[in-house]
N, CA, C and O atoms as CSV, one atom per row, in Angstrom:
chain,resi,resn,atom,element,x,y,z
A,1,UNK,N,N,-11.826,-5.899,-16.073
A,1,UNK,CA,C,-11.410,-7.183,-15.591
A,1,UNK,C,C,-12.243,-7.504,-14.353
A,1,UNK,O,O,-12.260,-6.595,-13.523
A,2,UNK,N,N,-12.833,-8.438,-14.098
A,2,UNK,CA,C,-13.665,-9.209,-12.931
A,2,UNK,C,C,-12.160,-9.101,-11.773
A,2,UNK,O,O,-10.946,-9.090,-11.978
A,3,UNK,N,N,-13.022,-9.035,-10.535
A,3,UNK,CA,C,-11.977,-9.060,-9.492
A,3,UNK,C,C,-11.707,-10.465,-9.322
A,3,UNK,O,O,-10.573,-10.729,-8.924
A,4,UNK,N,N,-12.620,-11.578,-9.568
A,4,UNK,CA,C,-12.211,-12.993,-9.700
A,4,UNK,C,C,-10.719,-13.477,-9.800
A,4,UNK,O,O,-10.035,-14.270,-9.153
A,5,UNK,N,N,-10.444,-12.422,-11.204
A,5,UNK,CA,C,-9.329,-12.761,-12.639
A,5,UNK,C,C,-8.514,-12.065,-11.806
A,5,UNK,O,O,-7.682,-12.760,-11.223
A,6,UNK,N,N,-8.504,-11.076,-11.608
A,6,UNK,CA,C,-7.897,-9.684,-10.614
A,6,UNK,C,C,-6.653,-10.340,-9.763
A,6,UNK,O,O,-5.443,-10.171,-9.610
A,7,UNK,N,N,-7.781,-11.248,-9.277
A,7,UNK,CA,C,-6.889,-11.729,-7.607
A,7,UNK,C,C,-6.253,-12.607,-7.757
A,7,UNK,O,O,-5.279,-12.717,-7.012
A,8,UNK,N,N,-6.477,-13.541,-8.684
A,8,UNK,CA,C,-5.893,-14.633,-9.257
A,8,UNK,C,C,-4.653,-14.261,-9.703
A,8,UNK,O,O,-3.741,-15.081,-9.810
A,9,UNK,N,N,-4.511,-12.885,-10.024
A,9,UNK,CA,C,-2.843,-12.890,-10.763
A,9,UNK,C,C,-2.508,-11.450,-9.978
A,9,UNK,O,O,-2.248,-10.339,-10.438
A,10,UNK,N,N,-2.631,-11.966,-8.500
A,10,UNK,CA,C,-2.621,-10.606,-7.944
A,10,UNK,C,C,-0.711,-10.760,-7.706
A,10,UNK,O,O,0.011,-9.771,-7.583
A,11,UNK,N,N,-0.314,-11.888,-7.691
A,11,UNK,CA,C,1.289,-12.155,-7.467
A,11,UNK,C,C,2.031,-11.450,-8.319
A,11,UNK,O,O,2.937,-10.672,-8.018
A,12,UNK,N,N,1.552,-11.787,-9.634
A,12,UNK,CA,C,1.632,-11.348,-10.945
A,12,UNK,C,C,1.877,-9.782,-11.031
A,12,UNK,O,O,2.957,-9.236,-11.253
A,13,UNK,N,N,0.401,-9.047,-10.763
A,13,UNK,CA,C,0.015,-7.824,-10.853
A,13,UNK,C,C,1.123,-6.595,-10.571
A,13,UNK,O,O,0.772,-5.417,-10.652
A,14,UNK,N,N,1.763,-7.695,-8.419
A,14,UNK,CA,C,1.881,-6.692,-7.750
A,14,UNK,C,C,3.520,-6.784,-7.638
A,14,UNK,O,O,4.241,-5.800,-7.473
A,15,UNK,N,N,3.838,-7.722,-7.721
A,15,UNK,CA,C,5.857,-8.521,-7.949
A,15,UNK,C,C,6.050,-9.018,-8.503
A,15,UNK,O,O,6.918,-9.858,-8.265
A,16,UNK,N,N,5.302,-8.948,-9.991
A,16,UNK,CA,C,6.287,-9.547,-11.060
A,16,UNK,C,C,6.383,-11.319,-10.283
A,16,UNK,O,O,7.553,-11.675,-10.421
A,17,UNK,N,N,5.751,-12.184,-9.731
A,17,UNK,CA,C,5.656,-13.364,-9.562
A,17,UNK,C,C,4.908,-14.302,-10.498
A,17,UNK,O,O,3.825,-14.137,-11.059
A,18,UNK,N,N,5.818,-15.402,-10.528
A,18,UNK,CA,C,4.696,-16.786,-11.734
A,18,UNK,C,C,4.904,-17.896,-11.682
A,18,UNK,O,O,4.768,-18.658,-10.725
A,19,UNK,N,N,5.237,-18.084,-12.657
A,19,UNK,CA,C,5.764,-20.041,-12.360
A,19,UNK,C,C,6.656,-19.967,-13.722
A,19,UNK,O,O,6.578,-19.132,-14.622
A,20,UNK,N,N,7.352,-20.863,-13.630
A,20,UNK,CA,C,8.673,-21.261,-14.628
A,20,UNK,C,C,8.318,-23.051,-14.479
A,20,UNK,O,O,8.100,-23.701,-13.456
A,21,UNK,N,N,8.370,-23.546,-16.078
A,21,UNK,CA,C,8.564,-24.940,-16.639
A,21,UNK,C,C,9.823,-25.250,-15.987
A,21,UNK,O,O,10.911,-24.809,-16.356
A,22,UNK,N,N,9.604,-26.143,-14.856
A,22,UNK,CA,C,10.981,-26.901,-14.739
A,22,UNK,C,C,11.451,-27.149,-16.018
A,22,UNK,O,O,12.551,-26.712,-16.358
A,23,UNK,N,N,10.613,-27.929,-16.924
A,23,UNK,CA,C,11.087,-28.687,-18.261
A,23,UNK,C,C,11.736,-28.010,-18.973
A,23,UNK,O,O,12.662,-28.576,-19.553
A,24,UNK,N,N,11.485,-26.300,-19.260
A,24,UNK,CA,C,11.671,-25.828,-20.258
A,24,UNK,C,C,11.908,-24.148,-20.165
A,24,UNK,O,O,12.373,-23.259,-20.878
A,25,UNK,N,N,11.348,-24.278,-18.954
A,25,UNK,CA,C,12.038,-22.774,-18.822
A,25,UNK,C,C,10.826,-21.707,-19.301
A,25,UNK,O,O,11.121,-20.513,-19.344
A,26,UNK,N,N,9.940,-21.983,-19.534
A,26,UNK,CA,C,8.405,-20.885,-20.362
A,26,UNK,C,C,7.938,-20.299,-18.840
A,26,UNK,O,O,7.637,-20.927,-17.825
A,27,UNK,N,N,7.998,-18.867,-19.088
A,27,UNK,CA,C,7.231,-18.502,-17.917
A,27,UNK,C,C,5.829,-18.327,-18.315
A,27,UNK,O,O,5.433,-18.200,-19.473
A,28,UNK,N,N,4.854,-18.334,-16.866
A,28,UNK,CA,C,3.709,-18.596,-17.140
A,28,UNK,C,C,3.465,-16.973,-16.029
A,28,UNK,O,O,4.397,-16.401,-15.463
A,29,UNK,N,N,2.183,-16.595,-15.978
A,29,UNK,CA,C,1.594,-15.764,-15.016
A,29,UNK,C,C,0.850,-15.840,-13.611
A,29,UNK,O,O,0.884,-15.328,-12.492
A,30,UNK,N,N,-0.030,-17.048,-14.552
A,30,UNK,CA,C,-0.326,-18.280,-12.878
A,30,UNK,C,C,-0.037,-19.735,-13.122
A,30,UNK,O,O,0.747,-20.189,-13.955
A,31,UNK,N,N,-0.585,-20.220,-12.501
A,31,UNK,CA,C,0.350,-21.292,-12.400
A,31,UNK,C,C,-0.848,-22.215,-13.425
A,31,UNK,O,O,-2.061,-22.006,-13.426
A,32,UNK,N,N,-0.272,-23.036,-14.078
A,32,UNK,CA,C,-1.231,-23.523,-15.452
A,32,UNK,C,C,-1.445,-25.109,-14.912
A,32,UNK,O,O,-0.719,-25.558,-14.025
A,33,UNK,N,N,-2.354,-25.791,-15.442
A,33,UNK,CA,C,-2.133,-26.761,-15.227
A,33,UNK,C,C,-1.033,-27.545,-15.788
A,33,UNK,O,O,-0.545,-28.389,-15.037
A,34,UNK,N,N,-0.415,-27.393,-17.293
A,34,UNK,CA,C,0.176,-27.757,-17.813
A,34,UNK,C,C,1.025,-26.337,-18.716
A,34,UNK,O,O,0.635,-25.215,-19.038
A,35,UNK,N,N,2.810,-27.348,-18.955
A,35,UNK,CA,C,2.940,-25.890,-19.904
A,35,UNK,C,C,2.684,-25.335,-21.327
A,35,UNK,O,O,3.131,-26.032,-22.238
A,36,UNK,N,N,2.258,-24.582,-21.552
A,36,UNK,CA,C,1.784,-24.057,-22.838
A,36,UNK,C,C,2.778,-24.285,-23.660
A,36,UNK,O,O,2.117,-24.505,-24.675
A,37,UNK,N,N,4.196,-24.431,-24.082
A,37,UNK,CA,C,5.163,-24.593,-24.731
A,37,UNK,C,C,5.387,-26.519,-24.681
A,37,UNK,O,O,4.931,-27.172,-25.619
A,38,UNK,N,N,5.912,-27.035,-23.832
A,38,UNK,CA,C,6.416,-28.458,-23.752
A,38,UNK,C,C,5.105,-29.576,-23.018
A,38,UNK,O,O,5.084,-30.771,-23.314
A,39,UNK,N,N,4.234,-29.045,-22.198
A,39,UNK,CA,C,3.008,-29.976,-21.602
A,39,UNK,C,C,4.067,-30.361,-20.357
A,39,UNK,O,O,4.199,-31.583,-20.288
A,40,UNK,N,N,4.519,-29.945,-19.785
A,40,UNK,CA,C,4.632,-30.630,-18.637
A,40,UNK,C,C,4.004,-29.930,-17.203
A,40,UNK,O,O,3.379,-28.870,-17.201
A,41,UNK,N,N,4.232,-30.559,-16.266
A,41,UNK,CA,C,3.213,-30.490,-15.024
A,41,UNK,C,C,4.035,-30.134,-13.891
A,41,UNK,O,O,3.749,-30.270,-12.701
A,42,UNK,N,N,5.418,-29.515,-14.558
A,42,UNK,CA,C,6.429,-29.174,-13.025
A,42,UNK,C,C,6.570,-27.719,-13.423
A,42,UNK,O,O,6.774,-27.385,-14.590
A,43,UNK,N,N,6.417,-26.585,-12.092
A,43,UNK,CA,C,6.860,-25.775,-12.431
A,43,UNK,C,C,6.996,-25.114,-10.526
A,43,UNK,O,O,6.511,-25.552,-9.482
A,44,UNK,N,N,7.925,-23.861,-10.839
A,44,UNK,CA,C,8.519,-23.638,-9.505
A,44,UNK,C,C,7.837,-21.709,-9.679
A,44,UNK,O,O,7.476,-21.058,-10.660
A,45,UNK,N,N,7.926,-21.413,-8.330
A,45,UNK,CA,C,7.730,-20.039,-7.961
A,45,UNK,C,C,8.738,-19.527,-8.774
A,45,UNK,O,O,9.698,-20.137,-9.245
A,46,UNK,N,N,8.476,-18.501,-8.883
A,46,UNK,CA,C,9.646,-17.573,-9.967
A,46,UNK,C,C,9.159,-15.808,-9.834
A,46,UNK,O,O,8.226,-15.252,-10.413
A,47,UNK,N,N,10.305,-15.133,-8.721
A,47,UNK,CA,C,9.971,-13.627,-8.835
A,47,UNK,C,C,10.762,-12.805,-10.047
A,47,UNK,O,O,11.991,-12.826,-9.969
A,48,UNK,N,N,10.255,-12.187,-10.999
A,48,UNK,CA,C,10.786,-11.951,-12.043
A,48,UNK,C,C,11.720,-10.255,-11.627
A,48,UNK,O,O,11.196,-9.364,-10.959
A,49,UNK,N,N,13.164,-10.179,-12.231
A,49,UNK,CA,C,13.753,-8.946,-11.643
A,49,UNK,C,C,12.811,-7.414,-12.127
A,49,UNK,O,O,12.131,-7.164,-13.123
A,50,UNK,N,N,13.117,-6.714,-11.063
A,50,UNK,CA,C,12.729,-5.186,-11.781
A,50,UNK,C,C,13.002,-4.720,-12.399
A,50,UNK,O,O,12.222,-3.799,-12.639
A,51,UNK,N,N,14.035,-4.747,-13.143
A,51,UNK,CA,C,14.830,-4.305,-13.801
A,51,UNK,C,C,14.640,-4.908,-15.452
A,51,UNK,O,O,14.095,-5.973,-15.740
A,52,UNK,N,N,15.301,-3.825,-16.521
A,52,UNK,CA,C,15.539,-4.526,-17.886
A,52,UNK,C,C,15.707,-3.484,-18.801
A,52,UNK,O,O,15.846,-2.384,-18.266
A,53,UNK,N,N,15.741,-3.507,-20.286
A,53,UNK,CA,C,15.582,-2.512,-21.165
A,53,UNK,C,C,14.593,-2.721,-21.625
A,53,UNK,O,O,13.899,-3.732,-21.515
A,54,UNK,N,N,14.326,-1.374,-22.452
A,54,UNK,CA,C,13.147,-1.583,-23.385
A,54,UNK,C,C,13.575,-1.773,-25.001
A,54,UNK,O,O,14.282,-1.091,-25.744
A,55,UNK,N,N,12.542,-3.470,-25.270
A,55,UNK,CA,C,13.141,-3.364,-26.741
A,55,UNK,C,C,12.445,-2.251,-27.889
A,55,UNK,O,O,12.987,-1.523,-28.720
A,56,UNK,N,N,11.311,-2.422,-27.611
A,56,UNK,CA,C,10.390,-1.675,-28.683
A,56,UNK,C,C,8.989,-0.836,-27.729
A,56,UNK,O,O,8.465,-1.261,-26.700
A,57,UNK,N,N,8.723,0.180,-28.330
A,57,UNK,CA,C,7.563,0.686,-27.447
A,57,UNK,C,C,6.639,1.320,-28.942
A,57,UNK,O,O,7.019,1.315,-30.113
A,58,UNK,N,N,5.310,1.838,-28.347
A,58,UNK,CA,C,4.146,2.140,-29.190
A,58,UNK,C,C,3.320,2.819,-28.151
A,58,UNK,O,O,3.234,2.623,-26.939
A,59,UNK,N,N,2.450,4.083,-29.332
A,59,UNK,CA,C,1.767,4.844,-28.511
A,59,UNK,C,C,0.200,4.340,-28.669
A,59,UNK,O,O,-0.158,4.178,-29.836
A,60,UNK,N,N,-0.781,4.071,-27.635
A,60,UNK,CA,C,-1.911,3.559,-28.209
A,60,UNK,C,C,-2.795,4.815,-28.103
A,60,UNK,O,O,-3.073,5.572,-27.174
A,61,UNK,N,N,-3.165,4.745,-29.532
A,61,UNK,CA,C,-4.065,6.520,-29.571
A,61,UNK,C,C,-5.823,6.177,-29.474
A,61,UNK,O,O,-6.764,6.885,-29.114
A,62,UNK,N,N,-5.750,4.768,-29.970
A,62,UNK,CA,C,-7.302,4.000,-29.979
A,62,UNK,C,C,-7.413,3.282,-28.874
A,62,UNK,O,O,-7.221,2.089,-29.108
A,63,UNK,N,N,-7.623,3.494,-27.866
A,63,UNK,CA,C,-7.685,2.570,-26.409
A,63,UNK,C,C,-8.873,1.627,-26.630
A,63,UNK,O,O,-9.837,1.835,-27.367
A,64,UNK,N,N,-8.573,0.272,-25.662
A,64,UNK,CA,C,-9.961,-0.041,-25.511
A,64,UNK,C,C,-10.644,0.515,-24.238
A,64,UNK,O,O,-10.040,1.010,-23.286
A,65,UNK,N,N,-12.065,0.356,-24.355
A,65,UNK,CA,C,-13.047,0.665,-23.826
A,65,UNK,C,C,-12.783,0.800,-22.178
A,65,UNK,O,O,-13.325,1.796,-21.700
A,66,UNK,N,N,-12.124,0.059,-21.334
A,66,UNK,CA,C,-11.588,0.201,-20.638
A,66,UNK,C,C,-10.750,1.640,-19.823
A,66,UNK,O,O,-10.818,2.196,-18.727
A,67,UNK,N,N,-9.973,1.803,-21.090
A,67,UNK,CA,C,-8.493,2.589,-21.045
A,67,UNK,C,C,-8.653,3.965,-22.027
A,67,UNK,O,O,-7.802,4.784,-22.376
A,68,UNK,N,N,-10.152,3.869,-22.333
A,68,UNK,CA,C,-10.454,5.095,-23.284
A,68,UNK,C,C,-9.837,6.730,-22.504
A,68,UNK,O,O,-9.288,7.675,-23.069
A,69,UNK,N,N,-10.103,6.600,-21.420
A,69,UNK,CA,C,-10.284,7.207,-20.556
A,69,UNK,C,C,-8.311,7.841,-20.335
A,69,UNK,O,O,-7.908,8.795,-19.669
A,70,UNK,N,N,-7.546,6.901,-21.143
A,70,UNK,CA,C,-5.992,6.960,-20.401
A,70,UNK,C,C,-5.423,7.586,-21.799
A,70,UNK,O,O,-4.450,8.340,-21.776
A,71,UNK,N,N,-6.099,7.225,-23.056
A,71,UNK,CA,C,-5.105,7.361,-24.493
A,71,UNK,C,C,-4.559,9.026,-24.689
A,71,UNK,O,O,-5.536,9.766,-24.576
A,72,UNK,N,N,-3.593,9.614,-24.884
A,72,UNK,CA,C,-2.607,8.368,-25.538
A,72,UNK,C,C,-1.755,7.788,-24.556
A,72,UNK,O,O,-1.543,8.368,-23.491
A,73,UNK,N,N,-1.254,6.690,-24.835
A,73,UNK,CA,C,-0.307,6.211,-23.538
A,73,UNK,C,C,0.667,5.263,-23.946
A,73,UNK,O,O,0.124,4.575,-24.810
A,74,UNK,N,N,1.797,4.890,-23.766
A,74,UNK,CA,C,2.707,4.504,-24.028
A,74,UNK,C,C,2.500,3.117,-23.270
A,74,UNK,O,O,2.050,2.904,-22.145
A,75,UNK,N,N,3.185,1.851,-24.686
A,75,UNK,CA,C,3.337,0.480,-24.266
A,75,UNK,C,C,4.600,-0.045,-24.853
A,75,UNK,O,O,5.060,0.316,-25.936
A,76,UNK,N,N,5.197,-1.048,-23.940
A,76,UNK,CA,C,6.204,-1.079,-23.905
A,76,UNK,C,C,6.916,-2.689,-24.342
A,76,UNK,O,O,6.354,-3.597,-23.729
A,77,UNK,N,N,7.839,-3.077,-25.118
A,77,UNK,CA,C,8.128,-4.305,-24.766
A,77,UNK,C,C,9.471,-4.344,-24.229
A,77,UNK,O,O,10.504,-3.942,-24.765
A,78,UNK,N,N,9.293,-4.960,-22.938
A,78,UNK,CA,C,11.209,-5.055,-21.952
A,78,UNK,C,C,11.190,-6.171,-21.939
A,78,UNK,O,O,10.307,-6.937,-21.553
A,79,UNK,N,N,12.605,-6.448,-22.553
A,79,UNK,CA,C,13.419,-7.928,-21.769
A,79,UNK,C,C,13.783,-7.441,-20.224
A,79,UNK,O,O,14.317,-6.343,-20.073
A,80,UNK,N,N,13.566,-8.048,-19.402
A,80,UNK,CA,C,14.207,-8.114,-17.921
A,80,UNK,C,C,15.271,-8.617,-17.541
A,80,UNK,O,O,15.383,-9.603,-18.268
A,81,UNK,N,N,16.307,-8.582,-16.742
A,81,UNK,CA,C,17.453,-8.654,-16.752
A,81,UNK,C,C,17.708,-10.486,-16.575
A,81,UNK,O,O,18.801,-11.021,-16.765
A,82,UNK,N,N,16.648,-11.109,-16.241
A,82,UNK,CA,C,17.487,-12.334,-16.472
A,82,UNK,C,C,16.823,-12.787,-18.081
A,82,UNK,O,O,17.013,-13.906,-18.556
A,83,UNK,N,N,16.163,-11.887,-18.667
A,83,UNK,CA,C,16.391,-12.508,-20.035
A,83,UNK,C,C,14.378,-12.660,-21.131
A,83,UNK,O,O,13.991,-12.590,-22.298
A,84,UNK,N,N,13.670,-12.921,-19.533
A,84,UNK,CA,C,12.144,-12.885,-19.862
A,84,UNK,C,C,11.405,-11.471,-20.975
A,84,UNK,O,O,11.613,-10.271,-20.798
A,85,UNK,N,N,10.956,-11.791,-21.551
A,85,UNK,CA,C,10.393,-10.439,-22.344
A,85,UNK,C,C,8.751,-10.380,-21.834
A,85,UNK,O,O,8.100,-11.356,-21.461
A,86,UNK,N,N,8.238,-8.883,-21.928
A,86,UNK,CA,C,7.457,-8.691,-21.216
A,86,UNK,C,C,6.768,-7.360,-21.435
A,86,UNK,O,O,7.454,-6.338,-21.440
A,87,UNK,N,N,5.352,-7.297,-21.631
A,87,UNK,CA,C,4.963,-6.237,-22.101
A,87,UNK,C,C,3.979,-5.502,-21.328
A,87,UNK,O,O,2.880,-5.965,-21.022
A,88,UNK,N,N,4.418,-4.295,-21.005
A,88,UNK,CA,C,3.616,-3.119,-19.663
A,88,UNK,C,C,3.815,-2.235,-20.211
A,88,UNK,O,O,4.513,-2.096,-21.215
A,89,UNK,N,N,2.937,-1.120,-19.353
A,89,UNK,CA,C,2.998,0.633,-19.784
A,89,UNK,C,C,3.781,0.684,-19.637
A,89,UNK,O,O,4.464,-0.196,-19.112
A,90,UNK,N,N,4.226,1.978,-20.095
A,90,UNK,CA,C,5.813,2.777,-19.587
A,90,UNK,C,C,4.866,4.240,-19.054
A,90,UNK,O,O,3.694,4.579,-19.218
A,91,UNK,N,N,5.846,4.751,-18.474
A,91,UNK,CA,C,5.013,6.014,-17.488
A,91,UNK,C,C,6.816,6.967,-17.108
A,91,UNK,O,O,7.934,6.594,-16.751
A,92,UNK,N,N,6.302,8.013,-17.383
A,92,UNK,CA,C,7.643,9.004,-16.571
A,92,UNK,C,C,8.746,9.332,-17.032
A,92,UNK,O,O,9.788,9.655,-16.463
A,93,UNK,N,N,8.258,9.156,-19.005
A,93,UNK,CA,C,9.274,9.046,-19.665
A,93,UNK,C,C,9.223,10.814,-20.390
A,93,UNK,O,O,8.223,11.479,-20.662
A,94,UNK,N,N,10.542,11.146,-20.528
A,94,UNK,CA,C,10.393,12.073,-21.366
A,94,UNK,C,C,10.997,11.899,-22.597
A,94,UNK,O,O,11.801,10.988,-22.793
A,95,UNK,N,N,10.588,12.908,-23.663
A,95,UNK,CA,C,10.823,12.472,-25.155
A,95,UNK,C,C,12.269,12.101,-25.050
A,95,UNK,O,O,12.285,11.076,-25.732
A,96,UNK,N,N,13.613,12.303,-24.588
A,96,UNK,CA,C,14.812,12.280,-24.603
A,96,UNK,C,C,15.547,10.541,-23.662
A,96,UNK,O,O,16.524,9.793,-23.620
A,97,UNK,N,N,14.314,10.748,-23.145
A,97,UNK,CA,C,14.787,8.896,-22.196
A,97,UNK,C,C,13.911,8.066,-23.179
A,97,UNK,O,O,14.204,6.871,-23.170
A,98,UNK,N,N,13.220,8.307,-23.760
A,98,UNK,CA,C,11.724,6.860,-24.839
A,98,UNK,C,C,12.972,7.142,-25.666
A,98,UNK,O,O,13.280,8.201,-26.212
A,99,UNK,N,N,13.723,5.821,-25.649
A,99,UNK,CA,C,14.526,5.374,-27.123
A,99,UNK,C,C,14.874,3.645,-26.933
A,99,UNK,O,O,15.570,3.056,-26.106
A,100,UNK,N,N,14.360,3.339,-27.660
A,100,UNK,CA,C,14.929,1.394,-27.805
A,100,UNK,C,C,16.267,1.455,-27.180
A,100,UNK,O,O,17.147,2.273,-27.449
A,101,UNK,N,N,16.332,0.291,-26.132
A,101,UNK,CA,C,17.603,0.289,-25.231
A,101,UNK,C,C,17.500,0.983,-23.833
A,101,UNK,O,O,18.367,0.763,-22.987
A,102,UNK,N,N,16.558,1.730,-23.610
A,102,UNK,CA,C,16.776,2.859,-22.626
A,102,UNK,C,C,16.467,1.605,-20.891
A,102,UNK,O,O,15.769,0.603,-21.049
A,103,UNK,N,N,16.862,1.800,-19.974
A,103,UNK,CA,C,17.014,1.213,-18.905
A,103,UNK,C,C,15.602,1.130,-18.448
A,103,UNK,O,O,14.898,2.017,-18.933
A,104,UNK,N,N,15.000,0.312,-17.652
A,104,UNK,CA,C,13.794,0.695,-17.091
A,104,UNK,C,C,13.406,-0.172,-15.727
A,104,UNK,O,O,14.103,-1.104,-15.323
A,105,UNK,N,N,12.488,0.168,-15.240
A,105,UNK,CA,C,12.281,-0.559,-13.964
A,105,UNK,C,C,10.625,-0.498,-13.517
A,105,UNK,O,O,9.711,0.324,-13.593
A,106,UNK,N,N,10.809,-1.804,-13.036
A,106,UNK,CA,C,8.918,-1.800,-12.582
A,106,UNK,C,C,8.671,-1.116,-11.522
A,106,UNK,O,O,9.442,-1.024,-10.566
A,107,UNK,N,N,7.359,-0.485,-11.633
A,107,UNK,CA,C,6.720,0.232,-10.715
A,107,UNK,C,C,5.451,0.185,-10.573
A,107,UNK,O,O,4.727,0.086,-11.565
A,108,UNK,N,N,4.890,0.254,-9.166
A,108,UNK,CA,C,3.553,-0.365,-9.154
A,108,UNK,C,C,2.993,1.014,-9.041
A,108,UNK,O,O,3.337,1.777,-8.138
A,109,UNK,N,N,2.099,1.336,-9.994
A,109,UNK,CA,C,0.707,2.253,-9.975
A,109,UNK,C,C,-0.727,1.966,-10.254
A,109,UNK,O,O,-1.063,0.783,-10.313
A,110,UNK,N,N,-1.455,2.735,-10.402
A,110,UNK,CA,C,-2.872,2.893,-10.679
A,110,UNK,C,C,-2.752,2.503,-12.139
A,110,UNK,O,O,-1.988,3.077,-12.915
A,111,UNK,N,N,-3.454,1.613,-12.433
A,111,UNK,CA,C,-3.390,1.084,-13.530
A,111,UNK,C,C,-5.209,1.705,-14.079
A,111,UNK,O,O,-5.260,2.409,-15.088
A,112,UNK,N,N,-6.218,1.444,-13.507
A,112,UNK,CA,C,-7.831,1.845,-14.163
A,112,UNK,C,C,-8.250,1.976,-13.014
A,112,UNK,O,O,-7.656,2.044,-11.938
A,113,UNK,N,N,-9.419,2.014,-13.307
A,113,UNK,CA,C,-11.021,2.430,-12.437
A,113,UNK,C,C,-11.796,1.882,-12.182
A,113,UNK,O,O,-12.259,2.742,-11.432
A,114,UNK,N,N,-12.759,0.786,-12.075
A,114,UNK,CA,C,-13.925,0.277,-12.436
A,114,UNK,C,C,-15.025,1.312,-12.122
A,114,UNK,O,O,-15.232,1.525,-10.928
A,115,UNK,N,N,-15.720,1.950,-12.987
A,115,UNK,CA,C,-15.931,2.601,-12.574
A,115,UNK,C,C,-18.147,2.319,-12.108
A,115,UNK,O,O,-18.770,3.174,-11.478
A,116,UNK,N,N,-18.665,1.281,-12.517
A,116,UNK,CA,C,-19.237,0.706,-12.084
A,116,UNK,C,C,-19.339,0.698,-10.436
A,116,UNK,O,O,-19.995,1.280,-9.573
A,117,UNK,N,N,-18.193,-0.413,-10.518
A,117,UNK,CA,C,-18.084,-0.679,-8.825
A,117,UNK,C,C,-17.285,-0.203,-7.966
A,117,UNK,O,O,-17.355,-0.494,-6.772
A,118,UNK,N,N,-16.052,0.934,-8.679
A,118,UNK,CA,C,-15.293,1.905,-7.997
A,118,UNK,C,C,-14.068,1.373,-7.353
A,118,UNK,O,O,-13.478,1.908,-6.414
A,119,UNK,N,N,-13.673,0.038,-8.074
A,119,UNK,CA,C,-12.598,-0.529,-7.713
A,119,UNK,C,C,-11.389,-0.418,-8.302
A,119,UNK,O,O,-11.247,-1.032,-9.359
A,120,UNK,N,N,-10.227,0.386,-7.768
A,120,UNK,CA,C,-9.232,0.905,-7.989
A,120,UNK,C,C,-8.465,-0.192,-8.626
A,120,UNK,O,O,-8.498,-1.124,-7.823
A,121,UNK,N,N,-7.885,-0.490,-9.529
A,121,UNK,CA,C,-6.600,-1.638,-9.928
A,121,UNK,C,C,-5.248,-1.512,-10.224
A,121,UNK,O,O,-4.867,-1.470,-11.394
A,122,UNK,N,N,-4.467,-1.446,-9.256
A,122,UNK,CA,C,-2.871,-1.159,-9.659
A,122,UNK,C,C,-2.310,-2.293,-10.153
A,122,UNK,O,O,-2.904,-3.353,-10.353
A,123,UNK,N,N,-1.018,-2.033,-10.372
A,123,UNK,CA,C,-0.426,-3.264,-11.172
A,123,UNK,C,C,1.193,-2.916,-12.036
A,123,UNK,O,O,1.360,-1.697,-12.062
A,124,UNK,N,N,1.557,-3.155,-12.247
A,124,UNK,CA,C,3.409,-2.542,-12.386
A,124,UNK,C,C,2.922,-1.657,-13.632
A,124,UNK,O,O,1.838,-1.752,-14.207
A,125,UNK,N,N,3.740,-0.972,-13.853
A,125,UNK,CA,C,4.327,0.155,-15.293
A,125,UNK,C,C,5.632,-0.089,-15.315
A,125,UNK,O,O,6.034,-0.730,-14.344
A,126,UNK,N,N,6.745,0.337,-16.429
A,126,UNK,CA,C,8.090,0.590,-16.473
A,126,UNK,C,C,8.418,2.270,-16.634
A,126,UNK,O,O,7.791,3.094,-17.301
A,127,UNK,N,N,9.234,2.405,-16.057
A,127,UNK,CA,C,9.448,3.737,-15.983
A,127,UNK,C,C,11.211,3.522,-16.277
A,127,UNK,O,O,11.844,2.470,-16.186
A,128,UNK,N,N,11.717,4.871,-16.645
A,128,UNK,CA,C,13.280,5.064,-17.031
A,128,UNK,C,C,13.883,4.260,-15.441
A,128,UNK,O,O,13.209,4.493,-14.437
A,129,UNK,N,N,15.040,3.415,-15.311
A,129,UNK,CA,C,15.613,3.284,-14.382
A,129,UNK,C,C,16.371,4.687,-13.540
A,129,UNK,O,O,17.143,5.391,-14.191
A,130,UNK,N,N,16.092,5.004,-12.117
A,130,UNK,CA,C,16.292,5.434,-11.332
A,130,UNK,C,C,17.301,4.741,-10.794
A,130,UNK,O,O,17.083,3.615,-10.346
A,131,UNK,N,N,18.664,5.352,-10.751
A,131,UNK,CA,C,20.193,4.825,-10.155
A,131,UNK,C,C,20.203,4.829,-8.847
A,131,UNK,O,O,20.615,5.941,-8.518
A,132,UNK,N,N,19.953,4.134,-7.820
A,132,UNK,CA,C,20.115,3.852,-6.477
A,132,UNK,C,C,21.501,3.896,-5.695
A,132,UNK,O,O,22.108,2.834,-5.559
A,133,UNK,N,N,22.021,5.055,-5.182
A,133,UNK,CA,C,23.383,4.668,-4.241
A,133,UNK,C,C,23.190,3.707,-3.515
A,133,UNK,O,O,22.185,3.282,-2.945
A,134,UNK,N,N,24.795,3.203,-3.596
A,134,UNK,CA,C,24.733,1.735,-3.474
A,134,UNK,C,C,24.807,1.885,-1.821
A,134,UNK,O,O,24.790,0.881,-1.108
């Protein structure tokens, strides 16, 4: 990924931040000119929760070129607790917590390398939810 693209969805990357269709409710990643679902031109800040389950996950054994370097590795699809679906690694799972339904929560890690220009890129994973005393 160009650091251009990088920084541009660095809101994105690093808190789960985007924009939401006043009109319609479609979340976006940055902010669009228009929405991809209804075309309209209103949309508001929106920090998305940490939290959610996982509906479905997959192991990628063929990486791309990129991520050759990471396979095999686990991907994930979570609804988040107000309802958004959303697809990231999962990381920190053991065979007995990876089951459809299982709790999870974002976490920001090392995502690649560039290894060209040696530029580190983090960016959330989901990992099993960790129970916090209240």
């Amino acid at each position: 990924m160009r650091v251009s693209r990088h920084w541009r969805n660095k809101l994105f990357r690093y808190r789960l931040v985007g924009w939401r269709c006043v009109s319609c409710g479609a979340f976006h990643y940055s902010k669009p000119l228009v929405c991809k679902r209804c075309g309209s031109r209103e949309f508001r800040e929106v920090e998305l929760p940490k939290t959610g389950k996982l509906l479905a996950y997959t192991m990628v054994k063929i990486a791309p070129k990129d991520f050759k370097d990471k396979a095999p590795y686990l991907v994930g699809l979570v609804e988040l607790d107000d309802g958004t679906k959303i697809l990231g690694q999962l990381t920190d799972f053991t065979k007995e917590e990876l089951k459809e339904g299982a709790r999870v929560e974002a976490v920001l890690r090392k995502i690649r390398e560039d290894g060209e220009n040696g530029i580190i890129e983090y960016g959330f994973k989901f990992r099993p939810e960790i129970h916090h005393p209240p």
